[in-house]
PDB file of N, CA, C and O in Angstrom:
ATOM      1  N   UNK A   1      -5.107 -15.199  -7.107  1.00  0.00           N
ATOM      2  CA  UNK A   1      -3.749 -15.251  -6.628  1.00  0.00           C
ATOM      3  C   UNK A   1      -3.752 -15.660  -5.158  1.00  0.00           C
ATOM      4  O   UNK A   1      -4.718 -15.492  -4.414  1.00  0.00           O
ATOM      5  N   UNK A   2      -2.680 -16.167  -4.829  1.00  0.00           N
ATOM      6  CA  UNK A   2      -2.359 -17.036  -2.969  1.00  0.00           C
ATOM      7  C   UNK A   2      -2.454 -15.894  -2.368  1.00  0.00           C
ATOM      8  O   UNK A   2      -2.256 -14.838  -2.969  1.00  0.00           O
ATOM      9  N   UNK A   3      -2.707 -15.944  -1.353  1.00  0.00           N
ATOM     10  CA  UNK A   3      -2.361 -15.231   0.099  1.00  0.00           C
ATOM     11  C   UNK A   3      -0.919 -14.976   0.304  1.00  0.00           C
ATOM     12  O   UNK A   3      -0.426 -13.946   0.763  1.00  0.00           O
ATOM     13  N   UNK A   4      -0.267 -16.104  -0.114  1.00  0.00           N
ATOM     14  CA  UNK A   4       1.605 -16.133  -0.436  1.00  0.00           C
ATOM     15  C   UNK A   4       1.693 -15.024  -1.028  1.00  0.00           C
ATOM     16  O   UNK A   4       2.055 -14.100  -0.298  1.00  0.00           O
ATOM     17  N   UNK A   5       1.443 -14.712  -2.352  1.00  0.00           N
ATOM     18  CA  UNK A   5       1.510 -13.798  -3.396  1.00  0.00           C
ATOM     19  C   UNK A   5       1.273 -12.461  -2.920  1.00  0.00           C
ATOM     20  O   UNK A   5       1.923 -11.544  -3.422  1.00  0.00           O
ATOM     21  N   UNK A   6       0.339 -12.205  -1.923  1.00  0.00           N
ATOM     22  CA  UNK A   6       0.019 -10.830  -1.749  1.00  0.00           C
ATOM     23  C   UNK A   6       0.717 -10.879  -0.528  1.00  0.00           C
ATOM     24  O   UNK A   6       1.699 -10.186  -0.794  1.00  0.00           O
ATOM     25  N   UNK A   7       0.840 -11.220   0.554  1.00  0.00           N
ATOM     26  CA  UNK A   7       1.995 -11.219   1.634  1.00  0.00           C
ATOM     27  C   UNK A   7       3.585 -10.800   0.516  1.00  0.00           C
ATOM     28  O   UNK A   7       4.077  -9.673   0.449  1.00  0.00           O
ATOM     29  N   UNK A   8       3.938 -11.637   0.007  1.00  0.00           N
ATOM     30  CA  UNK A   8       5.081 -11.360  -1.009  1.00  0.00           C
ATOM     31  C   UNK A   8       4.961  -9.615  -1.478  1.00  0.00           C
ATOM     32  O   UNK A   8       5.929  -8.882  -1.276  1.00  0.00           O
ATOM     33  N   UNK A   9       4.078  -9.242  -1.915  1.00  0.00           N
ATOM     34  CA  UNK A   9       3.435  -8.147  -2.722  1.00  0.00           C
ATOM     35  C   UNK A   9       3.566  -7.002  -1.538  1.00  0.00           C
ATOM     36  O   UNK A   9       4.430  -6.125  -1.569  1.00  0.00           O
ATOM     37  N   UNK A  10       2.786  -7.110  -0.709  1.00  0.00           N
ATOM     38  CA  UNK A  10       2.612  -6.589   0.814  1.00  0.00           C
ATOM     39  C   UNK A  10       4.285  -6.001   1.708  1.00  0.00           C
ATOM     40  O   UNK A  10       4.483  -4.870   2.154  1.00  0.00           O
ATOM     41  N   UNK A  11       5.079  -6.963   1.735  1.00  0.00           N
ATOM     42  CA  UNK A  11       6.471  -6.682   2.283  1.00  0.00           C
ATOM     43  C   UNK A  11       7.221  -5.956   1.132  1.00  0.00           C
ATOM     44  O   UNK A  11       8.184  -5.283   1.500  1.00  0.00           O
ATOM     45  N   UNK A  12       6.946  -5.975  -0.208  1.00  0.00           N
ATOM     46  CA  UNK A  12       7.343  -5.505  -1.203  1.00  0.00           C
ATOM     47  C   UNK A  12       7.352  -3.721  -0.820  1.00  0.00           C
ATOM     48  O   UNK A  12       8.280  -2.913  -0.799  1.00  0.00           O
ATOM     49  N   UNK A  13       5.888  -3.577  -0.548  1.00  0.00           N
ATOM     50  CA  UNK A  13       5.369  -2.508  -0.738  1.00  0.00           C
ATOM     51  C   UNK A  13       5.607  -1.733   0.662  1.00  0.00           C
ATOM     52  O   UNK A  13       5.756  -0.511   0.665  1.00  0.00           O
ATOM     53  N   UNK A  14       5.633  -2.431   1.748  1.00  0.00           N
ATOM     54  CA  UNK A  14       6.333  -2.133   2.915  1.00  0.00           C
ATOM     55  C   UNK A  14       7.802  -1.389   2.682  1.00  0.00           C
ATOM     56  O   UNK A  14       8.095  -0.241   3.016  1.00  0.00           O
ATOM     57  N   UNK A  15       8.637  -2.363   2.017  1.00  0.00           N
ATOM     58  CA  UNK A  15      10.121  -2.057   1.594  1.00  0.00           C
ATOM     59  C   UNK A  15      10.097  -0.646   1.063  1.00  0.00           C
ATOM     60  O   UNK A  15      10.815   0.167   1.645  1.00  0.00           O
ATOM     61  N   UNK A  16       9.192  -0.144  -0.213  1.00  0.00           N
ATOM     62  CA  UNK A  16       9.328   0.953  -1.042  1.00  0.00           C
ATOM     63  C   UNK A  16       8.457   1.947  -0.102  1.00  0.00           C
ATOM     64  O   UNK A  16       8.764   3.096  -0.419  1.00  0.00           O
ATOM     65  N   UNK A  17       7.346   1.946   1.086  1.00  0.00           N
ATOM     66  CA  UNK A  17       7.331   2.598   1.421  1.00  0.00           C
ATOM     67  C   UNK A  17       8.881   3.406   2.569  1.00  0.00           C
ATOM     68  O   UNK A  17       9.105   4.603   2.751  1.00  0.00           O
ATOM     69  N   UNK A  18       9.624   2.251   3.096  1.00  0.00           N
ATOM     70  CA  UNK A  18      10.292   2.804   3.693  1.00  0.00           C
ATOM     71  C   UNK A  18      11.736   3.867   3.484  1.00  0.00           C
ATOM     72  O   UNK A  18      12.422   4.502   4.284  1.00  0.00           O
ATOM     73  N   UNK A  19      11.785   3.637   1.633  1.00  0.00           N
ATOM     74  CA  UNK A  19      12.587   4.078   0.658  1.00  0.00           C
ATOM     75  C   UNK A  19      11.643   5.500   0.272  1.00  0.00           C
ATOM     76  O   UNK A  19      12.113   6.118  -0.684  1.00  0.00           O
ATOM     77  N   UNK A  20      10.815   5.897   0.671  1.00  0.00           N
ATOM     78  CA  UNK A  20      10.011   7.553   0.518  1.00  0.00           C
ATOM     79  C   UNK A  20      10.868   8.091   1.584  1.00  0.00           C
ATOM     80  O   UNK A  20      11.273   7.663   2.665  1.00  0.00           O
ATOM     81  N   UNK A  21      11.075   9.724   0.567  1.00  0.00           N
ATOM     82  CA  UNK A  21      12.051  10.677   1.227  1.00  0.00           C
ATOM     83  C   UNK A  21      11.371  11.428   1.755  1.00  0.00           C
ATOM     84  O   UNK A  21      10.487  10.936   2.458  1.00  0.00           O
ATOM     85  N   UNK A  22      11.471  13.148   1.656  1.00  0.00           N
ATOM     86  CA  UNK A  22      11.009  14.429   2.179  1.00  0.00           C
ATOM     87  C   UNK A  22       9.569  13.824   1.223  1.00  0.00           C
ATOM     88  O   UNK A  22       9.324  13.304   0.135  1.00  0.00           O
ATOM     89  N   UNK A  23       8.730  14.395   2.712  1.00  0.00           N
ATOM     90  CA  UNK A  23       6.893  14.125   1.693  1.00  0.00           C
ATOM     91  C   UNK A  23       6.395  15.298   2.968  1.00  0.00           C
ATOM     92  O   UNK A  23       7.004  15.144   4.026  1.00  0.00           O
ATOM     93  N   UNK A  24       5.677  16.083   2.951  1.00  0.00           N
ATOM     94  CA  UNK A  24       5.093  16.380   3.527  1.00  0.00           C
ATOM     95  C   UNK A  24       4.419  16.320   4.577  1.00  0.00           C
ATOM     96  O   UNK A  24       4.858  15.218   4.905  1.00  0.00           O
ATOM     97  N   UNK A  25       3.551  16.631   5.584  1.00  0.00           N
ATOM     98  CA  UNK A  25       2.908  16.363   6.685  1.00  0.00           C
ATOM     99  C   UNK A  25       1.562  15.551   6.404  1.00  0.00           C
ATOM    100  O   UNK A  25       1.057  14.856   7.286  1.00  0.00           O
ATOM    101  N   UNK A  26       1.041  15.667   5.205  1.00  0.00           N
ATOM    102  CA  UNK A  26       0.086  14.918   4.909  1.00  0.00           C
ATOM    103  C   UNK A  26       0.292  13.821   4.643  1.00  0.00           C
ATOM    104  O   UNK A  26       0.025  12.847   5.347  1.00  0.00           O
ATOM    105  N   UNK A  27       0.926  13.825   3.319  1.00  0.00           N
ATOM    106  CA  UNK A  27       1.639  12.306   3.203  1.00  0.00           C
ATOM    107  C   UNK A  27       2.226  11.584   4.121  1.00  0.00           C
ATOM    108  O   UNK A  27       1.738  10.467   4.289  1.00  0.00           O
ATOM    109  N   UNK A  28       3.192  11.898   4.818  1.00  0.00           N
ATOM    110  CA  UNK A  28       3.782  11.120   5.936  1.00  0.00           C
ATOM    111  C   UNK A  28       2.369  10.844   6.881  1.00  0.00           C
ATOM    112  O   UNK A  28       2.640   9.955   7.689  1.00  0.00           O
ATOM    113  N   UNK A  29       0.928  11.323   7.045  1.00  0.00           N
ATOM    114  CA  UNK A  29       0.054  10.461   7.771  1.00  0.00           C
ATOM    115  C   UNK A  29      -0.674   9.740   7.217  1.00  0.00           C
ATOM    116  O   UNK A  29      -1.378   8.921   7.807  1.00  0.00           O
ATOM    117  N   UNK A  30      -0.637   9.962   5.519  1.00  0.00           N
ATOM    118  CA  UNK A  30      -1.064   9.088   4.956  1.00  0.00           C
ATOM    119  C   UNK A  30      -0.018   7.766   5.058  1.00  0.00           C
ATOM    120  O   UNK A  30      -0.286   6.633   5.458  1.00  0.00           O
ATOM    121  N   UNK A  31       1.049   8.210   4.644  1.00  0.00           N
ATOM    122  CA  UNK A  31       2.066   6.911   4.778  1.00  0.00           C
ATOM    123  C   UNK A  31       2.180   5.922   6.294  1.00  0.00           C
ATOM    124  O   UNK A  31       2.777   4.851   6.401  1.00  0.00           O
ATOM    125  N   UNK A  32       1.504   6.570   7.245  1.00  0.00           N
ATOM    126  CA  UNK A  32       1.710   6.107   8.379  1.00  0.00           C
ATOM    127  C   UNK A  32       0.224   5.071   8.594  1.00  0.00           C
ATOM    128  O   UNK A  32       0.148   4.084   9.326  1.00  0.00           O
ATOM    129  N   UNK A  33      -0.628   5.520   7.912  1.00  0.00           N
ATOM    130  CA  UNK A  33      -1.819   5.113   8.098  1.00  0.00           C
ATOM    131  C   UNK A  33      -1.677   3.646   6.962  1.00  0.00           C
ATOM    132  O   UNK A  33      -1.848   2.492   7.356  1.00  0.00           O
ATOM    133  N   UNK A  34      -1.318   4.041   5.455  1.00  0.00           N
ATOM    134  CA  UNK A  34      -0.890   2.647   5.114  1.00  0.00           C
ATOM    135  C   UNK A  34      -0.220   1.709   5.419  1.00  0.00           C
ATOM    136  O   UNK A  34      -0.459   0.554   5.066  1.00  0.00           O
ATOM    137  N   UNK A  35       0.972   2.158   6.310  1.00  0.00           N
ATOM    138  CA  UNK A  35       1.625   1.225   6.820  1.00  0.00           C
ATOM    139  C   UNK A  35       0.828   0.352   7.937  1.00  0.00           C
ATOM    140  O   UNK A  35       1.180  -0.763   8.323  1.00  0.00           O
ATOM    141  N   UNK A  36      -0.204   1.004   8.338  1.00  0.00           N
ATOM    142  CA  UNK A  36      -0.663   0.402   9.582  1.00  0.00           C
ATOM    143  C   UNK A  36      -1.536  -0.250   8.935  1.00  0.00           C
ATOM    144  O   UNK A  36      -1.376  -1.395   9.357  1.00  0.00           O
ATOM    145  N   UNK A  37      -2.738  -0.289   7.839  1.00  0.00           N
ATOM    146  CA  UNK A  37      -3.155  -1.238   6.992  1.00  0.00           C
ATOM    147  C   UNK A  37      -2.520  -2.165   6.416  1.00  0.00           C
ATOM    148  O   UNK A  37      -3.192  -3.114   6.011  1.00  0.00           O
ATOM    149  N   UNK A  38      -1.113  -2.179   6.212  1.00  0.00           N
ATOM    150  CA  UNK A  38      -0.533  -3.581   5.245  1.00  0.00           C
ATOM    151  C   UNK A  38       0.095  -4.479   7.089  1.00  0.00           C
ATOM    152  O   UNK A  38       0.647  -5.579   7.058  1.00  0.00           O
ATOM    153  N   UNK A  39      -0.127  -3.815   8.286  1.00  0.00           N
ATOM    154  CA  UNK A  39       0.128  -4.411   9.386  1.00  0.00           C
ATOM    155  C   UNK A  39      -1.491  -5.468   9.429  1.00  0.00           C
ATOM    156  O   UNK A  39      -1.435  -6.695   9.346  1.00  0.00           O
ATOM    157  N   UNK A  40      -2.638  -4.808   9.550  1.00  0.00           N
ATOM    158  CA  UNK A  40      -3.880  -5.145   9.687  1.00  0.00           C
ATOM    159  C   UNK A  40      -4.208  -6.029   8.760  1.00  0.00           C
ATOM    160  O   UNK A  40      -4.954  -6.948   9.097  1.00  0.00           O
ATOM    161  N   UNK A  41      -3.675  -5.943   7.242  1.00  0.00           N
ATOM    162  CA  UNK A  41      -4.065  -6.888   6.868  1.00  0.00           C
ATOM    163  C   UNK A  41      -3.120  -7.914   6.640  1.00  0.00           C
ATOM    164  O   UNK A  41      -3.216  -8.499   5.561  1.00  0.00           O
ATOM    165  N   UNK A  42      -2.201  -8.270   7.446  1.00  0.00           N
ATOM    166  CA  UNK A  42      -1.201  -8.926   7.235  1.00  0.00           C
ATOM    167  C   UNK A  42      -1.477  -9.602   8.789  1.00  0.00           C
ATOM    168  O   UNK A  42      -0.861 -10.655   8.957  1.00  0.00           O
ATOM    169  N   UNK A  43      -2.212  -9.204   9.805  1.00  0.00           N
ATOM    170  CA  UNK A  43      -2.950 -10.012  10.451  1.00  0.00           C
ATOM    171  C   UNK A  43      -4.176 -10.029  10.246  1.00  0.00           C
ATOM    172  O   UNK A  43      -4.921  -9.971  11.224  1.00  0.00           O
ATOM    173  N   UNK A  44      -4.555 -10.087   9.331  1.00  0.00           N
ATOM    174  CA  UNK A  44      -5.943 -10.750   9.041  1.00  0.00           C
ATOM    175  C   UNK A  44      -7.075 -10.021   9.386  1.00  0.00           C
ATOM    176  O   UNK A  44      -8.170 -10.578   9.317  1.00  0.00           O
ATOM    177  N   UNK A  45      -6.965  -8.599   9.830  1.00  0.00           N
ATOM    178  CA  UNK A  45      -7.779  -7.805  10.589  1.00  0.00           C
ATOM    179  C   UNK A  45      -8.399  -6.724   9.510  1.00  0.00           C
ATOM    180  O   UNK A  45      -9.600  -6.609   9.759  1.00  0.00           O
ATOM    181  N   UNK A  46      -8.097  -6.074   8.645  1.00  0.00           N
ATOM    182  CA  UNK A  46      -9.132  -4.783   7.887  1.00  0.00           C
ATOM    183  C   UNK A  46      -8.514  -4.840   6.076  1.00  0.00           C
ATOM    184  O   UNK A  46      -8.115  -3.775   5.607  1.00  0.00           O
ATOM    185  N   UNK A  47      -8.500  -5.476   5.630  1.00  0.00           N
ATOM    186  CA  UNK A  47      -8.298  -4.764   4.485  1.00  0.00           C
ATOM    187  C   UNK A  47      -8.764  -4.246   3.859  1.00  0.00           C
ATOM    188  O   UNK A  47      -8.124  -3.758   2.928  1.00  0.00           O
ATOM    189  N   UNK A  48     -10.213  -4.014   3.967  1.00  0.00           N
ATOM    190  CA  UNK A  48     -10.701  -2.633   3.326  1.00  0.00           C
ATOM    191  C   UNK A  48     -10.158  -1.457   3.417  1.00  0.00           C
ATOM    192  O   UNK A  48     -10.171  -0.850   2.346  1.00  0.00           O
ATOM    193  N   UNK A  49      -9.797  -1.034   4.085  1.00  0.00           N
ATOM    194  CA  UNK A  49      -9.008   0.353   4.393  1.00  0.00           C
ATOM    195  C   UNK A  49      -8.070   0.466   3.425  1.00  0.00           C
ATOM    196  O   UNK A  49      -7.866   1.441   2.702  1.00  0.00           O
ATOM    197  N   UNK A  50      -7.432  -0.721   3.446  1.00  0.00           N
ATOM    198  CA  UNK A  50      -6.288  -0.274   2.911  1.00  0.00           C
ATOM    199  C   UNK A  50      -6.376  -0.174   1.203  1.00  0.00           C
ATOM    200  O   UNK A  50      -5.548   0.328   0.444  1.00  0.00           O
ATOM    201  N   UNK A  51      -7.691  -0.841   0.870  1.00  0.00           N
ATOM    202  CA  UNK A  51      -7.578  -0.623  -0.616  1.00  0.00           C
ATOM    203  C   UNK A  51      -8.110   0.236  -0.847  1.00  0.00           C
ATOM    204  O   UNK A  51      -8.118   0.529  -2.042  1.00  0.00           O
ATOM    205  N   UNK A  52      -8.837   1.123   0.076  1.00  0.00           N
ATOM    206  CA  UNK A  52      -9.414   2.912  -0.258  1.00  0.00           C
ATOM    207  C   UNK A  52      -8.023   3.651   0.033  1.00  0.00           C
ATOM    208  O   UNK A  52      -7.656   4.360  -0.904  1.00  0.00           O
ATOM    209  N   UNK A  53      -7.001   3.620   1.381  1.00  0.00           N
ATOM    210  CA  UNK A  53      -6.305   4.248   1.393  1.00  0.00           C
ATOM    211  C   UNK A  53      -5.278   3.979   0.207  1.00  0.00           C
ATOM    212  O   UNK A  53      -4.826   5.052  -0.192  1.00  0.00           O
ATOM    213  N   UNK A  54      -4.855   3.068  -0.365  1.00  0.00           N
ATOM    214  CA  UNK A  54      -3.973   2.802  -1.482  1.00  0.00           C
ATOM    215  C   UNK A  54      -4.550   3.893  -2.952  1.00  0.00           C
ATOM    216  O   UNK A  54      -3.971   4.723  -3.653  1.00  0.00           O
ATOM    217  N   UNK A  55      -5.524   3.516  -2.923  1.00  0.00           N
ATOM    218  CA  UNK A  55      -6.009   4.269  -4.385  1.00  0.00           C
ATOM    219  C   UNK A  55      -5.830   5.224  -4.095  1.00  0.00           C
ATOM    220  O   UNK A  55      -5.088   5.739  -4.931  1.00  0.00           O
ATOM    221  N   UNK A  56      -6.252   6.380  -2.762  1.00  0.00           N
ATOM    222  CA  UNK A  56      -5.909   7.736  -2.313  1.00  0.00           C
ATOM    223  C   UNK A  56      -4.437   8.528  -3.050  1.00  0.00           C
ATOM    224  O   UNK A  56      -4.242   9.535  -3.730  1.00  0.00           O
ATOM    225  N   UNK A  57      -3.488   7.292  -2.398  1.00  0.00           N
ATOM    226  CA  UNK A  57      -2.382   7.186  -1.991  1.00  0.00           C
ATOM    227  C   UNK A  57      -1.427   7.292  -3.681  1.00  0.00           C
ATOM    228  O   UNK A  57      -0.531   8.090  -3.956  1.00  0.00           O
ATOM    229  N   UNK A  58      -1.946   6.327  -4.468  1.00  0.00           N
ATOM    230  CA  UNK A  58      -1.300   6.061  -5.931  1.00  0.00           C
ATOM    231  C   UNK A  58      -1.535   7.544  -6.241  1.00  0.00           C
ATOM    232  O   UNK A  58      -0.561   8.293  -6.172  1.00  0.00           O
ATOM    233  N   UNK A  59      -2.880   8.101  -6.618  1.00  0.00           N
ATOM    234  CA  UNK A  59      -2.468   9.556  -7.518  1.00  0.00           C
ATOM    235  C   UNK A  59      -2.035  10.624  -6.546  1.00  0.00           C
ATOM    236  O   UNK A  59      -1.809  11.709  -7.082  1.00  0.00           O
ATOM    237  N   UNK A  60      -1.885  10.573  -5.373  1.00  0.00           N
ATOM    238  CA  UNK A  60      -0.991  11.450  -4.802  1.00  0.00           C
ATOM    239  C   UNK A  60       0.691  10.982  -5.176  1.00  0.00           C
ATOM    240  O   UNK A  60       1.343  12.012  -5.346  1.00  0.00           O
ATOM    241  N   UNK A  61       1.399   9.944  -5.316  1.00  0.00           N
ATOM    242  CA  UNK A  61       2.716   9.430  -5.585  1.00  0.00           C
ATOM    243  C   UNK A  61       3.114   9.035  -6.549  1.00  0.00           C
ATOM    244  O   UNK A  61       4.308   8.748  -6.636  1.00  0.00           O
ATOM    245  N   UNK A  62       2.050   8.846  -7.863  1.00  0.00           N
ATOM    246  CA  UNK A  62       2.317   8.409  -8.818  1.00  0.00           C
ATOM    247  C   UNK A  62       2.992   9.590  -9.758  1.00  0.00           C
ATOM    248  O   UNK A  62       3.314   9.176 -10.872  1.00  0.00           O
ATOM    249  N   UNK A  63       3.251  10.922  -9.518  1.00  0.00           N
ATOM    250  CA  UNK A  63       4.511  11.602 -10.317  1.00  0.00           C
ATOM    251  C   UNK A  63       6.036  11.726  -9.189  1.00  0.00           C
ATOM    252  O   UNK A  63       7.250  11.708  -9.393  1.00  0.00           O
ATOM    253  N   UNK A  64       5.410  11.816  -8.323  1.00  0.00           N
ATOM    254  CA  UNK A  64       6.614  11.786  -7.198  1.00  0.00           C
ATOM    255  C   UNK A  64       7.848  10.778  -7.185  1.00  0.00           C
ATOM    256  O   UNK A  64       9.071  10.654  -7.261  1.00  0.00           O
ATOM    257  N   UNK A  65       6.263   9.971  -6.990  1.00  0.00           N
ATOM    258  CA  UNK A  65       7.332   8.507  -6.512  1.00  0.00           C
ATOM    259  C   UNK A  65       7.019   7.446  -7.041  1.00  0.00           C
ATOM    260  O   UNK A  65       6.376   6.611  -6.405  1.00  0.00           O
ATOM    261  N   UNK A  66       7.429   7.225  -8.418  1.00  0.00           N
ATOM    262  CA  UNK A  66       6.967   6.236  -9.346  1.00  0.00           C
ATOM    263  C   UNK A  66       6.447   4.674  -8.819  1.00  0.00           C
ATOM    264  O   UNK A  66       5.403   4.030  -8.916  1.00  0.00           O
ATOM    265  N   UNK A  67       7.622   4.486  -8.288  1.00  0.00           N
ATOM    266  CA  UNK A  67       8.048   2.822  -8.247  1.00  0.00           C
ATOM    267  C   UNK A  67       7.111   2.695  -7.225  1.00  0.00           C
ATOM    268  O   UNK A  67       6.275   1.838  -7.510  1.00  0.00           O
ATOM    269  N   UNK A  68       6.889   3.345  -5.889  1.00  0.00           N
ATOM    270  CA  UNK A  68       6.072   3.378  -4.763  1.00  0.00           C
ATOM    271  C   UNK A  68       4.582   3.338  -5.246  1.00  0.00           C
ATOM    272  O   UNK A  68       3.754   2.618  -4.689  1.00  0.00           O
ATOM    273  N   UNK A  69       4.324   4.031  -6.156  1.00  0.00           N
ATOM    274  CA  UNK A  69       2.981   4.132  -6.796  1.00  0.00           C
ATOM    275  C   UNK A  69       2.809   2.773  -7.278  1.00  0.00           C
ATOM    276  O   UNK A  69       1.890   2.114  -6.790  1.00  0.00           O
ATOM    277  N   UNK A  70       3.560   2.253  -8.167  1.00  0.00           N
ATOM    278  CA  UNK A  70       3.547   1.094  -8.684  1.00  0.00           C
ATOM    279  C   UNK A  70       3.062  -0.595  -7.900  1.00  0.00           C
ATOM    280  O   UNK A  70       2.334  -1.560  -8.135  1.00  0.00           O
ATOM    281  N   UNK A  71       4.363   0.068  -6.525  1.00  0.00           N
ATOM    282  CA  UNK A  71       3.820  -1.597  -5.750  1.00  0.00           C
ATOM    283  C   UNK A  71       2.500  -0.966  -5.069  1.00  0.00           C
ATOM    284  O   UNK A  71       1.813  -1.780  -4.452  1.00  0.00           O
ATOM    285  N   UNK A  72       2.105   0.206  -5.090  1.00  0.00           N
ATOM    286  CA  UNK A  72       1.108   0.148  -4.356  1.00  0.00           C
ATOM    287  C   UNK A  72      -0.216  -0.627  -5.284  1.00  0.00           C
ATOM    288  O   UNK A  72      -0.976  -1.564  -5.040  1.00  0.00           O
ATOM    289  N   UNK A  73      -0.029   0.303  -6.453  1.00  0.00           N
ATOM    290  CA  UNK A  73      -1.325  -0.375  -7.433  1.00  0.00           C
ATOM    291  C   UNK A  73      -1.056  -2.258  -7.671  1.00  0.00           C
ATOM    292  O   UNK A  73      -1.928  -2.993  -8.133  1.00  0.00           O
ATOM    293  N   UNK A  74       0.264  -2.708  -7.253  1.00  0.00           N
ATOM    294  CA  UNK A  74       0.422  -4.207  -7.263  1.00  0.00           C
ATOM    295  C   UNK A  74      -0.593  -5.093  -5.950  1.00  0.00           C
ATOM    296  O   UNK A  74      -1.363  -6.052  -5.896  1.00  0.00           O
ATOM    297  N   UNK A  75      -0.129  -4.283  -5.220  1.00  0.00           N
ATOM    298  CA  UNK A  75      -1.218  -4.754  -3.995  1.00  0.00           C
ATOM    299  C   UNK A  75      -2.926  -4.206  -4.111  1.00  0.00           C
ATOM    300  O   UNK A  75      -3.834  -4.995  -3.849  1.00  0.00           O
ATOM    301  N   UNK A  76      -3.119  -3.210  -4.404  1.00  0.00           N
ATOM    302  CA  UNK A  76      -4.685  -2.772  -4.751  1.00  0.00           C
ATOM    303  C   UNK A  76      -5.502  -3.803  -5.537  1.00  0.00           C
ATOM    304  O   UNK A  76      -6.608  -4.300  -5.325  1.00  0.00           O
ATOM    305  N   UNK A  77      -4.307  -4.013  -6.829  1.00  0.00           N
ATOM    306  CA  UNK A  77      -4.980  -4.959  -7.988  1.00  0.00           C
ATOM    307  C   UNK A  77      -5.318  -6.316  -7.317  1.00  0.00           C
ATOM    308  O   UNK A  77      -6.447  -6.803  -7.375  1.00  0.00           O
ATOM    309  N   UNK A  78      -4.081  -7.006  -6.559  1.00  0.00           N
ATOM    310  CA  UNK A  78      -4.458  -8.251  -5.828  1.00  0.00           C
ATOM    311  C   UNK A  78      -5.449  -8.413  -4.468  1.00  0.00           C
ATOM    312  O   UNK A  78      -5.871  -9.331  -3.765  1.00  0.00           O
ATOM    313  N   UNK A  79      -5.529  -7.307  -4.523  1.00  0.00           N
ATOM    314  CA  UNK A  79      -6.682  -7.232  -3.348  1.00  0.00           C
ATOM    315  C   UNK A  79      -8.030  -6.890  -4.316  1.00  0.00           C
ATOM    316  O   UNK A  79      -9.129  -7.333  -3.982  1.00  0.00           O
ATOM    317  N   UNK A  80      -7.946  -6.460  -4.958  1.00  0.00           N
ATOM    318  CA  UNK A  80      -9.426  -6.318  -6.046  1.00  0.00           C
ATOM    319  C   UNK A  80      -9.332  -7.916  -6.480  1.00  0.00           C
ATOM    320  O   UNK A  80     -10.409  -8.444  -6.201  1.00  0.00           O
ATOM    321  N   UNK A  81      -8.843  -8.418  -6.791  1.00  0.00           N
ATOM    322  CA  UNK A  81      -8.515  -9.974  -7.454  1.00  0.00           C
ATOM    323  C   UNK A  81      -8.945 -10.758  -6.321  1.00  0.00           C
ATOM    324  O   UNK A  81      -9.296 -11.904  -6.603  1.00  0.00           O
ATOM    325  N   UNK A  82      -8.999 -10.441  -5.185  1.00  0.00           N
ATOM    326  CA  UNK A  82      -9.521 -11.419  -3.849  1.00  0.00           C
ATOM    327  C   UNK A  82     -10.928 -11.185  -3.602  1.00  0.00           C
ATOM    328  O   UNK A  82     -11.745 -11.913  -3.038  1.00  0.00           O
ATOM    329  N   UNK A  83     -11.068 -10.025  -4.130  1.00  0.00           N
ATOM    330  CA  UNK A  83     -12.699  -9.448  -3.597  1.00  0.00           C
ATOM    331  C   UNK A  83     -12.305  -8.728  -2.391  1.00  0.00           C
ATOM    332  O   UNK A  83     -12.972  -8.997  -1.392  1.00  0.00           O
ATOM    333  N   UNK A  84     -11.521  -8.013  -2.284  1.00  0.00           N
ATOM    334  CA  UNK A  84     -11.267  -6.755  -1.263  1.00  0.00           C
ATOM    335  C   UNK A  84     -11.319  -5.866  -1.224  1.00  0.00           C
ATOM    336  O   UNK A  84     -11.011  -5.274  -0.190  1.00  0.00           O
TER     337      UNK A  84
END
């Protein structure tokens, strides 16, 4: 898949993080820390991080916060699909 595609994927997942409500103190540094990975790799700087912090991230949100879980595993998968 393009670089287009996961940038596309990436602001997606940006969007639904900013649509998370009441989360806790953990989560909100987890959420703060992904956000700062889809920044890093959106300049070209770490995406490893972010596909360890994403997987973290899915089974902590995936009963919570469905849809959020969802674009996250959308971006994980396309970053496994790049070799990331």
């Amino acid at each position: 898949m393009s670089e287009h595609e996961l940038r596309r994927k990436l602001t997606e997942l940006r969007r639904e993080l900013g649509e998370v409500g009441d989360v806790d103190s953990d989560l909100e540094q987890m959420l703060a820390e992904i956000r700062a990975d889809i920044d890093a790799v959106m300049d070209r700087t770490s995406p490893h991080s972010l596909s360890e912090r994403l997987s973290a991230a899915i089974e902590r949100f995936e009963t919570s916060h469905p849809s959020l879980a969802s674009a996250m595993g959308a971006v994980a998968d396309q970053l496994a699909r790049m070799g990331i």
